[in-house]
C-alpha positions in Angstrom: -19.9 -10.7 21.2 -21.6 -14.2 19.4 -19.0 -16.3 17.9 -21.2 -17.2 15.4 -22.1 -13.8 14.5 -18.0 -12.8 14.2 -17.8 -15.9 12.3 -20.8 -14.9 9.6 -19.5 -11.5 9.3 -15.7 -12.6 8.4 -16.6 -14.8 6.2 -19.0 -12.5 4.3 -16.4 -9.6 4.0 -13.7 -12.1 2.6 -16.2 -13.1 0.0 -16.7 -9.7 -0.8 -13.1 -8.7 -1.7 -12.7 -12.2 -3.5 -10.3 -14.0 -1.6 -9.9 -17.5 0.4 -10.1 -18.6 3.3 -6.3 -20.0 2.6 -5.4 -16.4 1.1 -6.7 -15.0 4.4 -5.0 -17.1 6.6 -1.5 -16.7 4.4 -1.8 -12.5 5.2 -2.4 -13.4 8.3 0.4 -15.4 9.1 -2.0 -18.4 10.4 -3.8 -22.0 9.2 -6.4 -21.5 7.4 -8.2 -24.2 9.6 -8.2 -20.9 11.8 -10.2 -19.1 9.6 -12.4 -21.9 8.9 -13.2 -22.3 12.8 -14.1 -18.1 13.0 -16.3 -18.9 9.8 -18.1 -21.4 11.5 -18.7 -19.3 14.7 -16.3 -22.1 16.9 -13.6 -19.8 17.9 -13.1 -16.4 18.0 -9.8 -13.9 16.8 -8.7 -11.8 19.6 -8.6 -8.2 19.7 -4.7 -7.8 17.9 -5.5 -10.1 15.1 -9.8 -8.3 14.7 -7.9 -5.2 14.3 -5.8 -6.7 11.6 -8.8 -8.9 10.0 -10.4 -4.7 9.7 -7.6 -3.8 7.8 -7.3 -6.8 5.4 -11.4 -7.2 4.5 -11.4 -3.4 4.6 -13.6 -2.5 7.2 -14.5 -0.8 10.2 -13.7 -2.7 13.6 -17.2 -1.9 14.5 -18.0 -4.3 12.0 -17.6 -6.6 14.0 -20.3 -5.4 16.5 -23.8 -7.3 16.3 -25.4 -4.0 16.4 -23.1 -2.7 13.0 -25.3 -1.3 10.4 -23.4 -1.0 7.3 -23.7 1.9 5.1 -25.9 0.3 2.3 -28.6 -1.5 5.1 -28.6 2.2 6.5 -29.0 3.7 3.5 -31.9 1.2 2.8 -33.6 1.8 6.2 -33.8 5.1 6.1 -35.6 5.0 2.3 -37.9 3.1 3.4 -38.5 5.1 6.8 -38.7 8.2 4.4 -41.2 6.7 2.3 -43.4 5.6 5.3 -43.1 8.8 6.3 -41.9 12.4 5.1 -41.8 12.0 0.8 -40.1 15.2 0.5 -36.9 13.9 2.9 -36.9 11.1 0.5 -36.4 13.4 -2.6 -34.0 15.6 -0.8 -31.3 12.5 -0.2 -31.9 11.2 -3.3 -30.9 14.4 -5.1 -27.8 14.7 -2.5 -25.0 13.4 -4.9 -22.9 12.8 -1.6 -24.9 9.8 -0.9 -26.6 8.9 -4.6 -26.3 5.5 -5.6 -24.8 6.6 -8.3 -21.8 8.2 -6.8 -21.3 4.7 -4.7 -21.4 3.0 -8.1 -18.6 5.5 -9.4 -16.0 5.0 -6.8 -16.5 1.9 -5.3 -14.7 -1.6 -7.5 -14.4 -3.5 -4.9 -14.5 -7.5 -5.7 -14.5 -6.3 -9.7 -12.9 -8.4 -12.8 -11.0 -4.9 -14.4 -8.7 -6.6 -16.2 -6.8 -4.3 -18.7 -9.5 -2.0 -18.1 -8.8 1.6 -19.3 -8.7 4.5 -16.9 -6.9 6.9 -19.0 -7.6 10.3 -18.1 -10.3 9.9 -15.5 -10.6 11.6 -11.9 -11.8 9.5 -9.3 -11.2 10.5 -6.0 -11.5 8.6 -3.0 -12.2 5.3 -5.1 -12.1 1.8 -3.5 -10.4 -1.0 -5.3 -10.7 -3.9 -2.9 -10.1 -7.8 -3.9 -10.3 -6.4 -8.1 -8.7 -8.0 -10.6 -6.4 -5.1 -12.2 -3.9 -6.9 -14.1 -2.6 -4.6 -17.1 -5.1 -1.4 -17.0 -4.0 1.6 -18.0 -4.6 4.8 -15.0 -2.1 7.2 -17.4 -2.9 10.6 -16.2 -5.8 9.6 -14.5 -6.3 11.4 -10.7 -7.3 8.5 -7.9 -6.3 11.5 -5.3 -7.2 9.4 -1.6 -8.1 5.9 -3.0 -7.3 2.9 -1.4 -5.5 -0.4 -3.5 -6.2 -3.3 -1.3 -5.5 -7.0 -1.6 -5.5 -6.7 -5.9 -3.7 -7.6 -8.5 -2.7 -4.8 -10.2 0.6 -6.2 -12.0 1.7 -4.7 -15.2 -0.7 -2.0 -14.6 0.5 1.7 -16.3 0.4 4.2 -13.4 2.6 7.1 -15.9 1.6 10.5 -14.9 -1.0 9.6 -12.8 -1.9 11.4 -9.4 -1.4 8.8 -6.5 -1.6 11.5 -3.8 -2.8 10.5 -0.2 -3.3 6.6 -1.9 -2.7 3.3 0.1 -1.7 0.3 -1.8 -2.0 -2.6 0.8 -1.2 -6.4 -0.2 -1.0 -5.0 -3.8 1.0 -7.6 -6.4 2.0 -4.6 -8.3 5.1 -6.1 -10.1 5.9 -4.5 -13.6 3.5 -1.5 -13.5 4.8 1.2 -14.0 4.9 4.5 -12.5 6.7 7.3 -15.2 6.3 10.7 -14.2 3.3 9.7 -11.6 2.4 11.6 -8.7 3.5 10.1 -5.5 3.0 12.2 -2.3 2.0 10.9 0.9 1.0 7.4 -1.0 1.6 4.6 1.2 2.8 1.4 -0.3 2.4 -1.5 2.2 3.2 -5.3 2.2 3.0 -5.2 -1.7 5.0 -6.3 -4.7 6.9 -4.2 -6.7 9.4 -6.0 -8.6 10.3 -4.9 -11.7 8.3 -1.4 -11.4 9.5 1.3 -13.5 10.0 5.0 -11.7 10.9 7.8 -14.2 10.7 10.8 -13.7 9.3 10.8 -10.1 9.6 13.0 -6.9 8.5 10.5 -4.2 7.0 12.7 -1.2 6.6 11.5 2.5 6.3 8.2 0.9 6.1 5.3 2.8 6.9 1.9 1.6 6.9 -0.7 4.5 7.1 -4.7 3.7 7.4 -4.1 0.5 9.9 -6.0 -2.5 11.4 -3.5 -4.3 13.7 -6.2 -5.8 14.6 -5.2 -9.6 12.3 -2.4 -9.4 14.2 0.6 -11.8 14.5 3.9 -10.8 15.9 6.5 -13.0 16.0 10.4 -12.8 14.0 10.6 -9.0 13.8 12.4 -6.2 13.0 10.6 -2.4 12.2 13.1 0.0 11.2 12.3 3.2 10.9 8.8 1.8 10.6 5.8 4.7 11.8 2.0 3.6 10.6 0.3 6.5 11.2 -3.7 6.6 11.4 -3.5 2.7 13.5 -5.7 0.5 15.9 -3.7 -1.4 18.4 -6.5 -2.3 20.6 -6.3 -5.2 18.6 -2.6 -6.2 20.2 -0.1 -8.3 19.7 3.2 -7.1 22.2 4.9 -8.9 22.3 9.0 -9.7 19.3 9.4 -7.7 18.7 11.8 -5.2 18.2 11.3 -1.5 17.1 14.0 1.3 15.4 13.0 4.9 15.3 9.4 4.0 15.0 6.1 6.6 16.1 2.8 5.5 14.9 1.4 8.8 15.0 -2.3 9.2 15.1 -3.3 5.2 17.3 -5.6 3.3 20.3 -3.3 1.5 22.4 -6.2 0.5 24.2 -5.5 -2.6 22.4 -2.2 -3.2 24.3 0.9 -5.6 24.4 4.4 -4.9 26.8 5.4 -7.3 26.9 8.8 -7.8 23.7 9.1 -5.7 23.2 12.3 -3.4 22.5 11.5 0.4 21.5 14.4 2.5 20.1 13.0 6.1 19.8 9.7 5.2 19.9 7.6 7.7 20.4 3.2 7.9 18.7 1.2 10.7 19.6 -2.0 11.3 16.8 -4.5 12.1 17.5 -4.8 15.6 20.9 -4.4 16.5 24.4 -3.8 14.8 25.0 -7.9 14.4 27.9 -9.1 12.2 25.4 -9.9 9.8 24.4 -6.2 9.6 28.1 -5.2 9.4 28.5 -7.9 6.5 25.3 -6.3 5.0 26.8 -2.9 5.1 29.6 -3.6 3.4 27.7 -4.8 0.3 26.2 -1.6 -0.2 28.6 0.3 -3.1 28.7 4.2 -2.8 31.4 4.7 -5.5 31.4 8.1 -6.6 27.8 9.5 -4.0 28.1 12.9 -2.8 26.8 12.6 1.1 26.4 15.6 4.2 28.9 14.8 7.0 26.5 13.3 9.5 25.2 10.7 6.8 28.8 10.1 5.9 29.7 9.6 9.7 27.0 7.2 10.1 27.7 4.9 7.4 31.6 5.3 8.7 30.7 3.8 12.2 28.3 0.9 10.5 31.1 -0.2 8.4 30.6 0.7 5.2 33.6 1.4 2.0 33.1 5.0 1.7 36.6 5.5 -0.1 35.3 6.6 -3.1 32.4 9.1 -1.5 32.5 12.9 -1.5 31.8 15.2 1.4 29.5 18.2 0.6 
């Protein structure tokens, strides 16, 4: 593949979304001279890093190809194959609301200035927000079933009652929004901010929150089912009288996290690579005054360490 060509192509789907080259590099975990040399077509990413430039600028790896046609220029070449040719094909696409304009136009805010935009009450499935500014808008009640959240600010935003089913939020700031009553199954939350999010109300689902800060988040009245923290900071949060069946804390920070008078059904703790002394230490932080636990979660904790005095056996 042409460097330059690579190069041309990165830079013109980080323009799209609305970030920099140093916001790039910083999810990236790299210079941003890096990126700069990519742009410019005098290096090249390897293969790990292209797969993990797709996800960030929300694309297809095949992007990446010289020969990749994206969907607009496709969309464009056959129009104007149609009209050099068979009219009536023409008519027939354009009627097809699966591929008007209009229906890309409806779903698709990529790279969009939405600030405190309202969203009350509409359904949008399958919608894109990529790179937006989404600071304080208002989604109450609103269904976004299958829609992707990607490298936006959505802080402050009101999520209450809305329908988040089959979602992804990646690289999401989505600290104080809140998420009352909202639907939450199968949504993924990934390397995002959630500080000082409110939950209410909620029966989380298969959700999966991994590299995510949950610090000062509040829960109150939920549910976690099948629920996976994975390399999440949890430090200091209060997840008291909530209620916890076939969850994984796998490789996330618990320091000085409550579960007083939580319920833990096959929950289980994972360190974040072995049982160090720091893991022990960590442990022992956690306060479970007053939970109600099943024996095999109970005899887990018991072997890691933790005060489990006060705990109940059910």
């Amino acid at each position: 593949m042409e460097t330059k060509v690579i190069g041309s192509k990165i830079a013109k789907a980080r323009k799209k979304i609305n970030i920099s080259q140093a916001q790039l590099a910083k999810q990236l975990f790299i210079s941003p001279q890096a990126v700069g040399k990519w742009e410019r077509g005098e290096s090249i990413p390897d293969i790990i890093t292209l797969n993990r430039l797709a996800e960030i600028l929300g694309v297809d790896l095949n992007y990446f190809s010289e020969n990749f046609q994206s969907a607009d220029e496709e969309t464009v070449s056959k129009r104007i194959s149609n009209i050099n040719g068979d009219n009536k094909q023409t008519v027939q696409e354009d009627t097809n609301p699966s591929h008007s304009i209009e229906r890309q136009v409806l779903t698709n805010f990529s790279a969009s200035n939405l600030n405190k935009s309202d969203f009350a009450g509409v359904t949008a499935h399958k919608s894109k927000f990529e790179g937006s500014i989404l600071h304080g808008s208002d989604f109450t009640d609103a269904d976004f079933t299958g829609s992707l959240f990607m490298s936006s600010d959505v802080g402050d935003a009101n999520f209450d009652g809305t329908n988040l089913t089959d979602c992804t939020l990646s690289v999401v700031d989505l600290a104080g929004a809140n998420f009352n009553k909202a639907i939450l199954v199968r949504t993924e939350f990934s390397k995002s901010m959630l500080t000082h999010a409110k939950f209410t109300d909620v029966n989380l689902i298969d959700v999966k929150l991994t590299m995510t800060d949950l610090r000062e988040a509040n829960f109150k009245n939920c549910v976690f089912n099948g629920v996976d923290f994975k390399y999440s900071d949890l430090r200091g949060l209060c997840l008291d009288n909530q209620n916890f069946n076939g969850v994984r804390f796998d490789k996330s920070a618990l320091n000085e996290v409550t579960f007083k008078g939580a319920i833990l059904r096959n929950v289980s703790f994972r360190p974040t690579h072995v049982l160090t002394n720091k893991y022990y230490r960590a442990i022992k932080t956690i306060c479970f005054d007053d939970a109600m636990m099943d024996k095999l979660t109970y005899a887990a904790l018991k072997g890691m360490g933790a005060e489990l005095t006060k705990v109940t056996v059910i």
